[in-house]
C-alpha positions in Angstrom: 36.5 -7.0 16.6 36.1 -5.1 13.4 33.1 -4.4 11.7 32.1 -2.8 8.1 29.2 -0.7 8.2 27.9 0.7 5.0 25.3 3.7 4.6 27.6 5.0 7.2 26.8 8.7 6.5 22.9 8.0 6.8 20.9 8.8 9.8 20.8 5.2 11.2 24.2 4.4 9.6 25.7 7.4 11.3 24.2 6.0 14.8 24.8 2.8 14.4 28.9 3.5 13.9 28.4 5.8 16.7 27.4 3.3 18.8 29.4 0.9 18.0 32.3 2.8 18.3 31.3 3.5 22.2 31.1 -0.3 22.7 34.6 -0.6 22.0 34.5 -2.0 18.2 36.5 -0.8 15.0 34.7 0.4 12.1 34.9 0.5 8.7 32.7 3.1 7.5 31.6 2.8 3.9 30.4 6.5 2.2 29.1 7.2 -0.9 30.4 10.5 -0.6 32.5 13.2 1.7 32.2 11.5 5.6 30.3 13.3 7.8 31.4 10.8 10.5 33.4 12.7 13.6 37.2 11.5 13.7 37.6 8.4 15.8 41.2 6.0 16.6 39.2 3.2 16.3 37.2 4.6 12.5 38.3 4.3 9.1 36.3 6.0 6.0 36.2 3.7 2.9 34.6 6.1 0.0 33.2 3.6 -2.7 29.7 3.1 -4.6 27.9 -0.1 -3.9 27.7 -0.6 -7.7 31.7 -1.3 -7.7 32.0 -4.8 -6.3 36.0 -3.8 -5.9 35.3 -0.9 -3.2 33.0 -3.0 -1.4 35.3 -6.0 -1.2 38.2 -3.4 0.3 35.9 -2.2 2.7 34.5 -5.9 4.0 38.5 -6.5 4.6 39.4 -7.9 7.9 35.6 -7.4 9.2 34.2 -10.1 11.2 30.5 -8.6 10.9 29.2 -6.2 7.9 25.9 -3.9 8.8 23.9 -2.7 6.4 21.9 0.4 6.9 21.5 1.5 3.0 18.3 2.7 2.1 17.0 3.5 -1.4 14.9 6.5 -0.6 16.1 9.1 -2.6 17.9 7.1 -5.1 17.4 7.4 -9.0 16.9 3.6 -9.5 15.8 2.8 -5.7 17.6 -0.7 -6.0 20.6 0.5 -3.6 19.8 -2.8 -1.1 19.9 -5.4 -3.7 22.5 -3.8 -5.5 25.0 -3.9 -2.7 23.8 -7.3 -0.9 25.0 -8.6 -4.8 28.5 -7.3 -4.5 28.9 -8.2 -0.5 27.8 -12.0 -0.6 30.4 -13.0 -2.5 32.8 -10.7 -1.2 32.2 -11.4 2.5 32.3 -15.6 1.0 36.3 -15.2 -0.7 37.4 -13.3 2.9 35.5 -16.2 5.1 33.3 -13.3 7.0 29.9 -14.9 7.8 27.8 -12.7 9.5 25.9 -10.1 7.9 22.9 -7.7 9.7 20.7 -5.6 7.4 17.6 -3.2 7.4 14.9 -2.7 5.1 11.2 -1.3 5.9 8.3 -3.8 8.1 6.4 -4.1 5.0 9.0 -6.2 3.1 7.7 -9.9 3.2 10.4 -12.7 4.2 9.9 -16.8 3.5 7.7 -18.2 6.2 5.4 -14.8 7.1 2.2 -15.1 8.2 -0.2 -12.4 7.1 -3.1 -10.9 8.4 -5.6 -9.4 6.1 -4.6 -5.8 7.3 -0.9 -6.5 6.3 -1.8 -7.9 2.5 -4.0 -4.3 2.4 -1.2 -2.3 3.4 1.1 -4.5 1.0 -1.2 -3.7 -1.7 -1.4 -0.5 -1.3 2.4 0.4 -1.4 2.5 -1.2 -4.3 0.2 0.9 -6.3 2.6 3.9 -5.7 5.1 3.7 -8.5 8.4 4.7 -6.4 7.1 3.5 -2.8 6.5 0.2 -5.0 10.5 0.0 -5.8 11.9 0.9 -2.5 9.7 -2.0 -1.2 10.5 -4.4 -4.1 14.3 -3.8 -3.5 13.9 -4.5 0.6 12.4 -8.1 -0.6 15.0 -8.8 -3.4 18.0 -8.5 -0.4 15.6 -10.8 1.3 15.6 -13.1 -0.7 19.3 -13.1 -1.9 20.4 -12.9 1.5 18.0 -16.0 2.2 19.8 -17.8 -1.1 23.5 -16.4 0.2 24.8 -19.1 2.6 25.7 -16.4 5.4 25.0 -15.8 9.0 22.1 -13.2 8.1 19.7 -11.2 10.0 17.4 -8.5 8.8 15.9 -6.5 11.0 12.4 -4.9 9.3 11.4 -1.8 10.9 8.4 0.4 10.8 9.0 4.2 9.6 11.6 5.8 11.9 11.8 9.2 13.5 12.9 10.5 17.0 10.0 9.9 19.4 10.1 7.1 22.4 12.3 5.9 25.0 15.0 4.4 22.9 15.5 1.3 25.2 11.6 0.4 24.8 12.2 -1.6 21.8 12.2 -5.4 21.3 12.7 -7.5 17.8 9.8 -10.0 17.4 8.6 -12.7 14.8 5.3 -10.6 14.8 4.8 -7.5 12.1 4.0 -4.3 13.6 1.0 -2.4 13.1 1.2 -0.5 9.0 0.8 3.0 10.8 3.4 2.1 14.2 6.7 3.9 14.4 10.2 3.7 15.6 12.8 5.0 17.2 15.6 4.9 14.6 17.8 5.0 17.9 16.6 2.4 18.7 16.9 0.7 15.2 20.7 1.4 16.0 21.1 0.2 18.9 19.3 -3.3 18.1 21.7 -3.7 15.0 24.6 -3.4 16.9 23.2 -5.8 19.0 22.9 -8.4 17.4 26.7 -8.2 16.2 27.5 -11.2 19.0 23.7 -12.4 19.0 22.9 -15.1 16.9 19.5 -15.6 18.0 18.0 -14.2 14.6 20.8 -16.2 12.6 18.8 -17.1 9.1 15.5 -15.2 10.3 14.1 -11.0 9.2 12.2 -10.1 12.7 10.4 -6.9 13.3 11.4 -4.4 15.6 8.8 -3.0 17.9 8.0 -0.2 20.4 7.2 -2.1 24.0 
């Protein structure tokens, strides 16, 4: 099976094509700019900009799954998720590839969350910081166009990543983590990849969680 990843060059992009890689599937590996991605039989680098709906259709090509692990930290507009998600609906609807995965931060709000009074605080908060605001606007706009898109989706929302814990002490759950719990990004890895032939998130955004 071949799948697209794009953000391939980022820290969980990077892991999540190394891992899938190691479970046998072939990648397409979307970059922004020079691959830092170690030489592989079963990897090819697709160099594009997510703004060029062209690019992005030639790297969705012959992919049965597309992963998303873009981020907009560090971006000049910080609207790198919506942005792309707007150029690979359609794309991934003319080649007939259904099944999309993405990632965007645990404070993004889906249709159908429940929230706790702590979670509209920390919400609220976020937004009153003028860049932390768009980053967190962006993750909801992919949301919801992925929501609108027709697709097999699944975004997994995570809490802020680094490299502490057991990486196979994770889970993905309907419940939001903690605003100050962290993650893995291992771990955020690994759950992507898993749920390339697991559709038990099909149409849902759960949260994934230390255990």
């Amino acid at each position: 099976m071949q799948i697209t990843v794009f953000g391939a060059n980022g820290k969980v992009g990077s892991l999540v094509v190394e891992q899938a890689l190691e479970q046998g599937y072939e990648v397409v590996a979307f970059v922004h700019r020079k691959s830092q991605l170690p030489p592989h039989a079963a990897l090819r680098i697709v160099k594009g900009d997510i703004y060029d709906a062209a690019t992005v259709a030639t790297a969705i090509k012959g992919s049965t799954v597309i992963i998303s692990a873009l981020s907009s930290w560090g971006t000049p507009e910080k609207d790198v998720l919506s942005a792309a998600v707007e150029h690979i609906i359609p794309a991934m609807k003319v080649q007939g590839t259904k099944r999309i995965i993405s990632l965007t931060g645990s404070d993004a709000r889906a249709s159908g969350d429940v929230l706790t009074p702590l979670h509209r605080l920390s919400h609220g908060l976020i937004k009153l910081v003028p860049g932390v605001r768009k980053v967190l606007a962006d993750g909801e706009q992919h949301i919801q166009l992925l929501e609108a898109g027709g697709l097999d989706w699944t975004v997994v929302r995570s809490p802020v990543m680094n490299k502490r814990g057991d990486i196979k002490h994770c889970r993905l759950t309907s419940r939001r983590s903690l605003p100050w719990a962290t993650i893995n990004r291992h771990s955020v890895a690994q759950s992507l990849v898993g749920l390339v032939e697991d559709d038990s998130y099909n149409g849902q955004a759960p949260f994934i969680v230390r255990t």
